[in-house]
C-alpha positions as CSV (number, residue, x, y, z in Angstrom):
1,X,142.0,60.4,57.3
2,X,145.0,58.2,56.3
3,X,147.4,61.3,56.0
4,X,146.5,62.4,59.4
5,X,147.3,59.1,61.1
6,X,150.3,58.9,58.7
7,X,151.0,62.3,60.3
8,X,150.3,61.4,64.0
9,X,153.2,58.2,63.3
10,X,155.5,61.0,61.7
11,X,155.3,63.0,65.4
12,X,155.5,60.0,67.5
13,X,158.3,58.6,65.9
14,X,160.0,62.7,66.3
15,X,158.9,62.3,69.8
16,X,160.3,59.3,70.9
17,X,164.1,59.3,69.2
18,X,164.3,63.1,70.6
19,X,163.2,62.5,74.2
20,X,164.1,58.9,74.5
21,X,166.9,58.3,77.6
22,X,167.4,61.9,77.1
23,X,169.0,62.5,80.5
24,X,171.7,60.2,79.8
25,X,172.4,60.2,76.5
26,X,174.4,61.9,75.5
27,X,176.5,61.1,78.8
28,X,177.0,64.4,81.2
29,X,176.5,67.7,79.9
30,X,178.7,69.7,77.8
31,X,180.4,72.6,78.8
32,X,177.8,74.9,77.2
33,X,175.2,73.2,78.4
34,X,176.2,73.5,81.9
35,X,176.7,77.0,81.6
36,X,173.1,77.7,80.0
37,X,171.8,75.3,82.7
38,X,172.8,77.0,85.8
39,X,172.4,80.6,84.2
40,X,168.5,79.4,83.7
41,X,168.8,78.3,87.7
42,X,170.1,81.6,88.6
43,X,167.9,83.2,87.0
44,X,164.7,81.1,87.9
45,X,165.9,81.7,91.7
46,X,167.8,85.0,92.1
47,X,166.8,86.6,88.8
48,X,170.3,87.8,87.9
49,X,172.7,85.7,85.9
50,X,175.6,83.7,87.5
51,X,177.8,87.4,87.7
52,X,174.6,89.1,89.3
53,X,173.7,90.7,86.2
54,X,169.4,91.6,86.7
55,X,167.3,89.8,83.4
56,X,170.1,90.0,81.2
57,X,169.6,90.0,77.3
58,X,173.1,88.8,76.9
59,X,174.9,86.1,78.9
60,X,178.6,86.8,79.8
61,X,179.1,83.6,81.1
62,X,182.3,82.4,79.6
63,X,182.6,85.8,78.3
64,X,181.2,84.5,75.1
65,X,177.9,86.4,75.2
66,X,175.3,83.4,75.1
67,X,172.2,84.7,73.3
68,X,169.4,84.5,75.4
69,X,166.5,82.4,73.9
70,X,167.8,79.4,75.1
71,X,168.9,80.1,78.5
72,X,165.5,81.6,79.4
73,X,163.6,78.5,77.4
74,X,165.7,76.3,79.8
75,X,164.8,78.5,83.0
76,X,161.0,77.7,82.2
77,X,162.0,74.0,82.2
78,X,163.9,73.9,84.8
79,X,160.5,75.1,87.0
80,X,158.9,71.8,85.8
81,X,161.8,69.7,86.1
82,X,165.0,70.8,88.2
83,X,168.5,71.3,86.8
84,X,169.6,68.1,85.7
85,X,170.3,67.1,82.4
86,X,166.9,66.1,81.0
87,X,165.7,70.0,82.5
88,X,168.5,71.1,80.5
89,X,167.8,69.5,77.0
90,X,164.1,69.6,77.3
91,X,163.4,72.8,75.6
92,X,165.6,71.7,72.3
93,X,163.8,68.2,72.2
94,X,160.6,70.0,72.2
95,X,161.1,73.0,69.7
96,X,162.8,70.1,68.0
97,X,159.3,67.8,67.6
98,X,157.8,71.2,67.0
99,X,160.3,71.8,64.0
100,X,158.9,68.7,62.6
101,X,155.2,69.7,63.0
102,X,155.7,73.3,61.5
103,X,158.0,72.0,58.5
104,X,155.0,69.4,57.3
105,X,152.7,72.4,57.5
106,X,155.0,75.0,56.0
107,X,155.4,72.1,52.5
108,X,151.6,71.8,52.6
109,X,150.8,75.5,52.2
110,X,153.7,75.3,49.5
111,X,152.3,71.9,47.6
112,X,148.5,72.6,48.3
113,X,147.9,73.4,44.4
114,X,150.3,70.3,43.3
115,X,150.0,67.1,42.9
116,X,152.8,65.3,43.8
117,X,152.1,61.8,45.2
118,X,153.5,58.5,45.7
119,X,150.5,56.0,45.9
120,X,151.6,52.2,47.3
121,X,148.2,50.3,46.9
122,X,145.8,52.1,49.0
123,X,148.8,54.9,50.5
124,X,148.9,58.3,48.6
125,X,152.1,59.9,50.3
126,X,152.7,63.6,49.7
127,X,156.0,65.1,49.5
128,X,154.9,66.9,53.1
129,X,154.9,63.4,54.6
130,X,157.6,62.2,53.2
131,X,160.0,65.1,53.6
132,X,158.5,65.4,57.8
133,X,159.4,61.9,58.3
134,X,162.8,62.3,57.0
135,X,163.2,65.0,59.1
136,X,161.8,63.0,62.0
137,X,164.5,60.3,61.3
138,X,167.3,63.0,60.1
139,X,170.6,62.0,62.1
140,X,171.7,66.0,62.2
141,X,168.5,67.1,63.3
142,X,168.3,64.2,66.4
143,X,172.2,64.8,67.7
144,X,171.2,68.6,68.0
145,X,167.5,68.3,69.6
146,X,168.4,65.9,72.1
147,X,171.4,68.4,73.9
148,X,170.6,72.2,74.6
149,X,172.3,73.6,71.4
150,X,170.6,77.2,70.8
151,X,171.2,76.5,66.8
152,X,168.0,73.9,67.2
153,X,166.4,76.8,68.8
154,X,166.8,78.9,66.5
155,X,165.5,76.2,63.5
156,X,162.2,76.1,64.8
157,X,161.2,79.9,64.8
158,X,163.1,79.8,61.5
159,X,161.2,77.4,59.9
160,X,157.9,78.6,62.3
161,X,158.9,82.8,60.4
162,X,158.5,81.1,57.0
163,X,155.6,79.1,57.5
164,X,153.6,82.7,58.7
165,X,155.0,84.6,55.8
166,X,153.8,81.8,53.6
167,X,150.2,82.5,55.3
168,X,150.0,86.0,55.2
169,X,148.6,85.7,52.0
170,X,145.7,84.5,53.6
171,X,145.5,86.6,56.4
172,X,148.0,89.9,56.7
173,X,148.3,90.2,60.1
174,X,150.1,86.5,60.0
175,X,153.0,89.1,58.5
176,X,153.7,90.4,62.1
177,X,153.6,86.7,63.4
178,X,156.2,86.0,61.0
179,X,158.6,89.2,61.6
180,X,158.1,89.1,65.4
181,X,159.0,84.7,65.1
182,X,162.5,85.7,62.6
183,X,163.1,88.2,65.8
184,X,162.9,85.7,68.3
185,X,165.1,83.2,66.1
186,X,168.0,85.9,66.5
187,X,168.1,85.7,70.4
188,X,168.9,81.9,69.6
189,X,171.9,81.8,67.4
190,X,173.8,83.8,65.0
191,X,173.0,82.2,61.4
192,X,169.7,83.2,61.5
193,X,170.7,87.1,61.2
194,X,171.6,86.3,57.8
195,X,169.6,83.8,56.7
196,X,166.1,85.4,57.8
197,X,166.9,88.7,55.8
198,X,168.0,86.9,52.9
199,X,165.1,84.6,52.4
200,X,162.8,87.5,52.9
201,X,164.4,89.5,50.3
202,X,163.7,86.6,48.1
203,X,160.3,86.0,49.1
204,X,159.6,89.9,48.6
205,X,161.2,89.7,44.7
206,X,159.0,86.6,44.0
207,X,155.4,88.0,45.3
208,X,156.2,91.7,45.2
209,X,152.7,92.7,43.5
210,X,151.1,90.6,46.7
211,X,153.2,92.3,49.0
212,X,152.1,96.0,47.6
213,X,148.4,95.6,48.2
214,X,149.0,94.7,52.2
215,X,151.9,97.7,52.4
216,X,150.8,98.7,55.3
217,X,151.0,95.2,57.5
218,X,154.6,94.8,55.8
219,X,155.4,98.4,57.0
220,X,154.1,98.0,60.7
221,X,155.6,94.2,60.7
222,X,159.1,95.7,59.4
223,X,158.9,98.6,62.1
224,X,158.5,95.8,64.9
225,X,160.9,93.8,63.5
226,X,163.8,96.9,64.3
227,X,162.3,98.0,67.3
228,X,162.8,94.4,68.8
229,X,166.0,93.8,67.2
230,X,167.6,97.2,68.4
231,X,169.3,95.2,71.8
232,X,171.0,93.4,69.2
233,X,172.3,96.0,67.4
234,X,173.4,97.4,70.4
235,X,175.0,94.3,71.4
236,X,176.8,94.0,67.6
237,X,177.9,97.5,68.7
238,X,179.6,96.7,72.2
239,X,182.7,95.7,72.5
240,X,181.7,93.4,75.0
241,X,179.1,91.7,72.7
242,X,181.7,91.6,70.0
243,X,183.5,88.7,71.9
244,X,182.1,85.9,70.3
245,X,182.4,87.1,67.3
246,X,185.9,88.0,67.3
247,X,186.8,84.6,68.7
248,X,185.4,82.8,65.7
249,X,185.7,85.3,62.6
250,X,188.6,84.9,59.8
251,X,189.1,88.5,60.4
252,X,190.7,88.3,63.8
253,X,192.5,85.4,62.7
254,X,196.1,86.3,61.5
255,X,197.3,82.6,60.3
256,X,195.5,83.7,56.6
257,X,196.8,87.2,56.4
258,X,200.3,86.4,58.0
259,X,201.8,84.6,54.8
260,X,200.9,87.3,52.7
261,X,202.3,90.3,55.4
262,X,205.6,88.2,54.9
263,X,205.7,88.0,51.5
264,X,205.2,91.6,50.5
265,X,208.4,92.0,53.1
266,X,209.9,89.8,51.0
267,X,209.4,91.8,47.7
268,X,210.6,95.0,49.9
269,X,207.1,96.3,50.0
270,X,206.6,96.6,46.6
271,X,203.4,98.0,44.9
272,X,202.9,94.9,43.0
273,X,203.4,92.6,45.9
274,X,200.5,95.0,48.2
275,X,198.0,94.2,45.0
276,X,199.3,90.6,44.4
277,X,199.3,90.1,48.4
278,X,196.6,91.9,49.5
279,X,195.0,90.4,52.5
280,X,191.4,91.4,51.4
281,X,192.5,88.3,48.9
282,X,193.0,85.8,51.6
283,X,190.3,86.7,53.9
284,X,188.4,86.2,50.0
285,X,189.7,83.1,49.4
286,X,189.5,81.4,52.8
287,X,185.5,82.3,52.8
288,X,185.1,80.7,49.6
289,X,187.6,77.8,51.0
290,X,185.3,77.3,54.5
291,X,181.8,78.4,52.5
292,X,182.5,75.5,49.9
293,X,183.5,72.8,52.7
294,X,179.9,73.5,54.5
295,X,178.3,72.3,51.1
296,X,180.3,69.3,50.2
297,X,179.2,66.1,50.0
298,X,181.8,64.0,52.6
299,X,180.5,66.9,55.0
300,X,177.1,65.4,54.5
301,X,177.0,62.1,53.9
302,X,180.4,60.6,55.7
303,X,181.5,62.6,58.5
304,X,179.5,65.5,59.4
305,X,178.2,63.8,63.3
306,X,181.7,61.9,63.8
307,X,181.2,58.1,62.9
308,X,178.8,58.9,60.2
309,X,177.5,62.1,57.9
310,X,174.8,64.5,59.0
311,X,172.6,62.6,56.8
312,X,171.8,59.0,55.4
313,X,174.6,58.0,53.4
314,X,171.4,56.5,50.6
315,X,170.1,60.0,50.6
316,X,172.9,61.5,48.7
317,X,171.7,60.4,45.2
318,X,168.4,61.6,46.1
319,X,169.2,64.8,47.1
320,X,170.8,65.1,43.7
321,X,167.7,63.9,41.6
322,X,165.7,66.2,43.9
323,X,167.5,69.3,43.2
324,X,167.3,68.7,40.0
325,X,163.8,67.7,40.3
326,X,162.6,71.0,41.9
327,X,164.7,73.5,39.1
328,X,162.2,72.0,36.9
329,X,159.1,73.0,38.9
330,X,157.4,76.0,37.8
331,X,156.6,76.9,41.3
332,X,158.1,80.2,42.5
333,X,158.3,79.6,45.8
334,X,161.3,77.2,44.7
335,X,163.3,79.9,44.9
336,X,162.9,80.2,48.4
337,X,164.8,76.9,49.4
338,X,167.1,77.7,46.8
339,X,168.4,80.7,48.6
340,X,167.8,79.3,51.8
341,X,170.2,76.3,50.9
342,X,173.2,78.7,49.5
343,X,172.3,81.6,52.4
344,X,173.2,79.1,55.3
345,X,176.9,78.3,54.5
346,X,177.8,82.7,54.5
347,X,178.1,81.9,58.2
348,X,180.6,79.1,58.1
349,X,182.3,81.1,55.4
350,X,182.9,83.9,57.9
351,X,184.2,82.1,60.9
352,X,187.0,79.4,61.9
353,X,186.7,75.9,62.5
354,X,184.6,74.3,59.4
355,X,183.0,72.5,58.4
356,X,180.5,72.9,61.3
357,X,177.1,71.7,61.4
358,X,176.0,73.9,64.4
359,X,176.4,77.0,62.1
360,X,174.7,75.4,59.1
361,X,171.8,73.1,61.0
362,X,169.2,75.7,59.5
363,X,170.0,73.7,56.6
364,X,168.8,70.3,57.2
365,X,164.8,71.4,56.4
366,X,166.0,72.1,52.6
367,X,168.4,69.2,52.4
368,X,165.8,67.1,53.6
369,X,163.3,68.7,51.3
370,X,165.7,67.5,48.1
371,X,165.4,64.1,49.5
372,X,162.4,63.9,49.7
373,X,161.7,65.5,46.1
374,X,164.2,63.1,45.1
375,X,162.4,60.1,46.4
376,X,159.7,61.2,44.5
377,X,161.5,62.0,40.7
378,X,162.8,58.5,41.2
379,X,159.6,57.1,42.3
380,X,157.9,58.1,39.5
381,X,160.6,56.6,36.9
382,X,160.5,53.4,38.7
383,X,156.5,53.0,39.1
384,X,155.7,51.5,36.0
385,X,159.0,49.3,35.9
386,X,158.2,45.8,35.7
387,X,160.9,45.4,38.5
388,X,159.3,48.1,40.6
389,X,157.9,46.1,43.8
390,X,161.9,44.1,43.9
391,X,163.7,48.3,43.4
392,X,160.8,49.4,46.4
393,X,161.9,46.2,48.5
394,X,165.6,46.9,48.2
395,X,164.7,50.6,48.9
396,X,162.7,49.4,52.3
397,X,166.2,46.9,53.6
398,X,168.5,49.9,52.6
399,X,166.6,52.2,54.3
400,X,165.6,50.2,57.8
401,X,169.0,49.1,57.8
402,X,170.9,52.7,57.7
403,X,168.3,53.8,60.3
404,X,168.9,50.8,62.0
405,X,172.6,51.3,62.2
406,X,172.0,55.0,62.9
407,X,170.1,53.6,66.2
408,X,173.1,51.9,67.4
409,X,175.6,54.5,66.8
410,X,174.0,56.9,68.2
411,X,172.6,54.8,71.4
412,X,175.7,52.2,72.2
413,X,178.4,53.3,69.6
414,X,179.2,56.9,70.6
415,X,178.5,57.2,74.5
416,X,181.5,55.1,75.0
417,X,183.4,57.0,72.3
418,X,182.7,60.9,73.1
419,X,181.9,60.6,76.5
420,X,184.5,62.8,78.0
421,X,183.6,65.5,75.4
422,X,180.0,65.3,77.0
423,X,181.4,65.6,80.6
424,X,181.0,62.0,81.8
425,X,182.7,61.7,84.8
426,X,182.5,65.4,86.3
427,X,179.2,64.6,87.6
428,X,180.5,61.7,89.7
429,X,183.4,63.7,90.7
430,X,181.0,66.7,92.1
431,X,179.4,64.1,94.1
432,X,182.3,63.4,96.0
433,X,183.0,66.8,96.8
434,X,179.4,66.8,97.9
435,X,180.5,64.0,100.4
436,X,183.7,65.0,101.6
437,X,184.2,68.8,101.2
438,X,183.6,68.5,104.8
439,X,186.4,66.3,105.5
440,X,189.1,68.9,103.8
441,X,190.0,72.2,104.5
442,X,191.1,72.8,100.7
443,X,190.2,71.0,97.6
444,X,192.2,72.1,94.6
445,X,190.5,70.7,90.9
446,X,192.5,70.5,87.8
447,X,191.7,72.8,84.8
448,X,192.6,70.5,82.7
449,X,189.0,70.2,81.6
450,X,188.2,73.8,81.1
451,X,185.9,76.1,83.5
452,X,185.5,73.1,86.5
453,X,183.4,75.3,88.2
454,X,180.6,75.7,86.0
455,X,180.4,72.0,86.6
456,X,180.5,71.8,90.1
457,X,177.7,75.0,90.3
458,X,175.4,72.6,88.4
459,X,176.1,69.4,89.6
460,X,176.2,70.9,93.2
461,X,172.6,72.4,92.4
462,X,174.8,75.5,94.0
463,X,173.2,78.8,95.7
464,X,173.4,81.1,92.9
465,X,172.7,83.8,95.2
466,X,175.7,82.7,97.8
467,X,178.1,82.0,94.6
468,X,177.4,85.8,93.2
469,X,177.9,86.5,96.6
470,X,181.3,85.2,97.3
471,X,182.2,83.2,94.4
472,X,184.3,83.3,91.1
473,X,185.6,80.9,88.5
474,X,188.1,80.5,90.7
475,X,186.7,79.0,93.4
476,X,183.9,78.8,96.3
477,X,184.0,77.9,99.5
478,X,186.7,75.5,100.4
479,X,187.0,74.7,96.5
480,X,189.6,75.9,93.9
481,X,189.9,75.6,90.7
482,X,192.5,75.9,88.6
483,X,193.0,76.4,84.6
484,X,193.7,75.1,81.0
485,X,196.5,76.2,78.9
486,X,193.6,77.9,76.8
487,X,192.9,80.4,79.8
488,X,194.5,84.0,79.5
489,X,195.1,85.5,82.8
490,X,196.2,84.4,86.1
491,X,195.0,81.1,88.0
492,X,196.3,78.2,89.2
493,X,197.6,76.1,86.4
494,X,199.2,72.9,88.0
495,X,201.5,72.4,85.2
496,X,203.5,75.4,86.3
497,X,202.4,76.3,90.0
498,X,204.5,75.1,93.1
499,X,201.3,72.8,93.9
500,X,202.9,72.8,97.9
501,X,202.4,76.5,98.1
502,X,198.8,75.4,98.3
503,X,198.8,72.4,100.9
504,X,197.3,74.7,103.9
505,X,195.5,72.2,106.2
506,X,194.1,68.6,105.2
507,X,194.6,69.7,101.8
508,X,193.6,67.1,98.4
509,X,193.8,67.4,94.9
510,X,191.3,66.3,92.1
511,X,193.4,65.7,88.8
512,X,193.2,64.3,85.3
513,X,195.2,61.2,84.1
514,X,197.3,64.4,82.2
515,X,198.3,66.0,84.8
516,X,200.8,62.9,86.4
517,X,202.5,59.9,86.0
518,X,200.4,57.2,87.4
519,X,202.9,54.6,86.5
520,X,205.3,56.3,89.5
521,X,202.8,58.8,91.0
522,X,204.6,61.3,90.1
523,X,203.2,65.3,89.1
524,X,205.9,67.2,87.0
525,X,205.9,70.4,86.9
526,X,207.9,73.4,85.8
527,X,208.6,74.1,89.4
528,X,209.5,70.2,90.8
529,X,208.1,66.7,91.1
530,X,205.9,66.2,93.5
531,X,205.1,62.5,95.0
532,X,201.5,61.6,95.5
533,X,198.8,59.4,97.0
534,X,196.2,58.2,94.9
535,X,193.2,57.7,97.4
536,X,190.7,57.0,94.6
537,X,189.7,57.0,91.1
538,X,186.7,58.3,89.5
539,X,184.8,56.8,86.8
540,X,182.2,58.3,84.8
541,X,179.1,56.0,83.5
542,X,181.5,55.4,80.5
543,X,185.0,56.9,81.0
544,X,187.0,55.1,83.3
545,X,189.9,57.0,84.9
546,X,188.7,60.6,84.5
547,X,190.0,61.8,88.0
548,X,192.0,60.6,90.5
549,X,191.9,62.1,94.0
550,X,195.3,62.6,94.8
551,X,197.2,63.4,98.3
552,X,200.9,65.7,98.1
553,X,203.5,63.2,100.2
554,X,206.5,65.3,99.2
C-alpha cells in the first residue's frame, strides 16, 4: 500500500511543478508556440490551417513544416480552454505528468523479477520510485512540459511504444499498441524516427526466440506501422517537407566543407588533396564533433537550461556509479537503455546548432534511470557504514537545496532574464492595437522580432477564416508588418525602406529600442534620418522598453 501512496506523491508532485502558473511562466509565448497555437485555432474553427490548407498532415506555417501531433493535441485544448497561453501549453504539461506515469510502469515490468530496494526504517523504495520521482523533479523534463515543445510530445509515446513492447510478452496484441504509439511519436518530432527503429532492432536481437513464436502479431504490427508512416515518407520525399531539414542539417551547411573546397584549390586540385580533403571527411568529423557535445558532461550538469545543466548538478556522480552499476546486471533488457542513451545524440550529430536539448530530451528517461541506479549502487555501499544516517542527512540538505534553488531559478530567476525570448511584451503591444487600430489609418510593426504577425493573429484571437481570406505575413487590415534581416524576400524592412513612402493618412509606427536612437529620436536608415515622436512605451510583465509607439515628424 505504501508504494502506491509513495506513487500518488510522485504524480502530484509531476502535476503541480508542470501546471503550476503555467499561463505565465514562462512569460509570453514563443514564436513556435504562437504559431502552433493559432494553427490549432484555425483549425478548431475553419478546419484549414492558417494558409487555408483543409486537415493538413504537415504545417507550412513558417515554411518549416510543423509536424502535426502537437498542433492537433493543442486544437483539442484549445476547445476546453481558448487560445491563450495556458490552452497552448496544456497538452505538453499533460503528456508530460503522463511521461511520468508510463516511465514508473515501463521500470516495473523491467524490475518485476529483481530485487532492488532501498529500505529507510519501515520505506522499501524501488528503483521505479526512485527513478519516477527524479523524473518528476528533472529540470529538463519541467522547462520542456511546461511550453508547447512537440519534442515532450513525442517522449511520452516514446516511452508509452516501449512500455507496450515490453508487455507484449504477456499479451501479443499489446505489439500493435506499441508500433501504432512509435507511429504517433513521429508526427511529434524528428528524433523519434531514429531512435524508435533503433531500440526496436535491439529489443528484437535480445528476445528474438520470443518474438518468433508471435510472428504473426509482429508481422501485422510491422505492416501498420508503414502503412501509417507512408505520409511521412512522402513528406521526407517532397521538397516542400524537406525544408526543415535542410535548414538544420550539416549537409546544407557549407561553413564545414568550404575550408577544405579551398584547400584542394590550393594544392591545384591535386589527387592527394581530393582524398586528404574530402568533404565526406568533414561532414564525418563535425557529426562526431556535435554527436560528442550532446553527451558531455558540462552539457548536462552546467549549462544545458541556461543558468544551470539539464540536470541536478549532485546527480552527475550518480549517473556514473549507475552506468556502471547497470553493465553489471545480468538483465538483458539493459541493453535497451544502453542503445537508447547512444541512439538519441545521431540526431544532434546530423544537424547545426548543438548542443541542443530539444533534439536529445528523449534522453532524460535513461539519464534519469542511471541516477537513480546510481542512488542505489551507492546506497547499498553506504547502508551498513557506521556513518550512514550523517552521509543520508547530507544527501537529504544537498538534495532539497538544489531543488530548492532549481525552484527559484526557474520561477523568479529566469522570467526576468529570457523574457523577450518568450515574447513578453508582444502581448501588451497587440492590445493596444486592439484599442486604437481604430484611431489610425496605417499601423506599420517592426520585424525586428521576427514573423509580428503570428503574434498579433493570436494575441488578437484573429478570424482565421477573414485572415486566409485577405491576409498574409505581411499584413491585415490596417496592419503591416515588416521584416528581420533573417527574412529572404521582399518586405518592409525599416532599416533600409524610405519609412515616409508609407505615412498615408494618420499613419504610426510600433518599433523596437533597435530600430532608433532614443537618446535623439532619431531612425537611421540607409535611405535618411527620420525625426520622431514617441507617444508611448510598452512594457511587457518583465521587459521594460520592448516597443515604443512612434510618430514620423520629418
Amino acid at each position: 500500500m505504501k508504494k502506491y501512496i509513495f506513487l500518488t506523491v510522485i504524480i502530484f508532485i509531476g502535476i503541480i511543478l508542470r501546471f503550476w502558473d503555467l499561463g505565465q511562466i514562462p512569460p509570453g509565448v514563443s514564436h513556435d508556440e504562437a504559431a502552433i497555437g493559432y494553427n490549432a485555432y484555425s483549425i478548431l474553427t475553419t478546419g484549414k490551417d492558417e494558409y487555408g490548407n483543409p486537415w493538413p498532415i504537415f504545417f507550412r506555417s513558417f515554411d518549416d513544416s510543423k509536424l502535426p501531433g502537437m498542433i492537433y493535441s493543442v486544437a483539442i485544448s484549445e476547445k476546453i480552454f481558448g487560445l491563450n497561453e495556458f490552452g497552448v501549453r496544456f497538452p505538453s504539461a499533460f503528456l508530460g505528468v503522463l511521461t511520468i506515469i508510463a516511465f514508473y510502469f515501463l521500470l516495473k515490468e523491467l524490475f518485476r523479477n529483481t530485487n532492488l530496494k532501498l529500505e529507510i526504517k519501515n520505506w522499501k523504495l524501488e528503483i521505479p520510485e526512485v527513478a519516477a520521482l527524479l523524473l518528476a523533479i528533472s529540470p529538463w523534463h519541467i522547462n520542456f512540459s511546461r511550453a508547447a515543445f512537440e519534442t515532450n510530445g513525442s517522449l511520452f509515446f516514446i516511452v508509452l511504444s516501449i512500455l507496450l513492447l515490453v508487455k507484449t510478452f504477456k499479451n501479443p496484441s499489446f505489439f500493435i499498441a506499441s508500433v501504432m504509439s512509435a507511429v504517433i511519436s513521429f508526427y511529434f518530432y524528428y528524433t523519434s524516427r531514429i531512435l524508435i527503429p533503433i531500440v526496436f532492432l535491439v529489443f528484437f536481437l535480445i528476445y528474438k526466440d520470443r518474438f518468433l513464436k508471435i510472428k504473426k502479431w509482429v508481422t501485422a504490427g510491422i505492416i501498420l506501422g508503414v502503412i501509417f508512416s507512408i505520409p511521412i515518407l512522402f513528406n521526407i520525399l517532397n521538397p516542400v517537407g524537406l525544408t526543415r531539414v535542410n535548414t538544420v542539417s550539416i549537409l546544407e551547411d557549407k561553413s564545414y566543407t568550404n575550408p577544405y573546397s579551398q584547400a584542394i584549390l590550393r594544392n591545384n586540385n591535386s589527387l592527394l588533396s581530393k582524398i586528404i580533403y574530402n568533404r565526406r571527411i568533414a561532414y564525418l568529423q563535425q557529426f562526431s564533433e556535435n554527436y560528442l557535445k550532446n553527451l558531455a558532461p558540462d552539457f548536462y550538469f552546467a549549462t544545458g537550461t541556461g543558468p544551470m545543466g539539464l540536470m541536478y548538478l549532485w546527480e552527475a556522480p550518480l549517473v556514473l556509479l549507475g552506468i556502471y552499476f547497470l553493465f553489471r546486471i545480468k538483465e538483458k533488457w539493459k541493453w535497451i537503455f544502453i542503445a537508447w542513451f547512444f541512439a538519441v545524440p545521431i540526431v544532434g550529430g546530423l544537424t547545426t546548432q548543438q548542443p541542443n536539448p530539444f533534439r536529445t530530451l528523449p534522453n532524460v528517461p535513461v539519464v534519469v534511470l542511471f541516477s537513480a541506479m546510481g542512488i542505489y549502487y551507492l546506497y547499498n555501499i553506504l547502508k551498513k557504514n557506521r556513518f550512514f544516517k550523517f552521509y543520508l542527512s547530507l544527501f537529504v540538505i544537498v538534495f532539497i537545496f538544489f531543488f530548492i534553488r532549481f525552484l527559484v531559478l526557474y520561477f523568479d530567476y529566469q522570467p526576468y532574464h529570457t523574457s523577450l525570448v518568450w515574447g513578453d511584451g508582444h502581448k501588451q503591444m497587440a492590445q493596444f492595437v486592439k484599442e486604437n487600430k481604430s484611431k489610425y489609418d496605417n499601423i506599420y510593426v517592426t520585424g525586428y522580432f521576427w514573423r509580428p504577425y503570428i503574434y498579433m493573429l493570436f494575441y488578437l484571437k484573429y478570424q482565421p477564416s477573414l485572415y486566409q481570406k485577405s491576409g498574409s505575413i505581411d499584413g491585415f487590415e490596417n496592419i503591416h508588418f515588416g521584416i528581420s534581416q533573417w527574412d529572404r524576400g521582399e518586405g518592409i524592412n525599416f532599416a533600409t525602406s524610405d519609412l515616409s513612402s508609407y505615412i498615408k493618412g494618420n499613419t504610426i509606427f510600433i518599433l523596437s529600442s533597435e530600430d532608433f536612437n532614443s537618446q535623439n529620436n532619431l531612425i537611421q536608415s540607409e535611405k535618411r534620418q527620420y525625426k520622431f515622436e514617441v507617444l508611448k512605451k510598452i512594457d511587457g510583465v518583465y521587459s521594460k522598453s520592448v516597443y515604443y509607439i512612434v510618430k514620423l515628424i520629418s
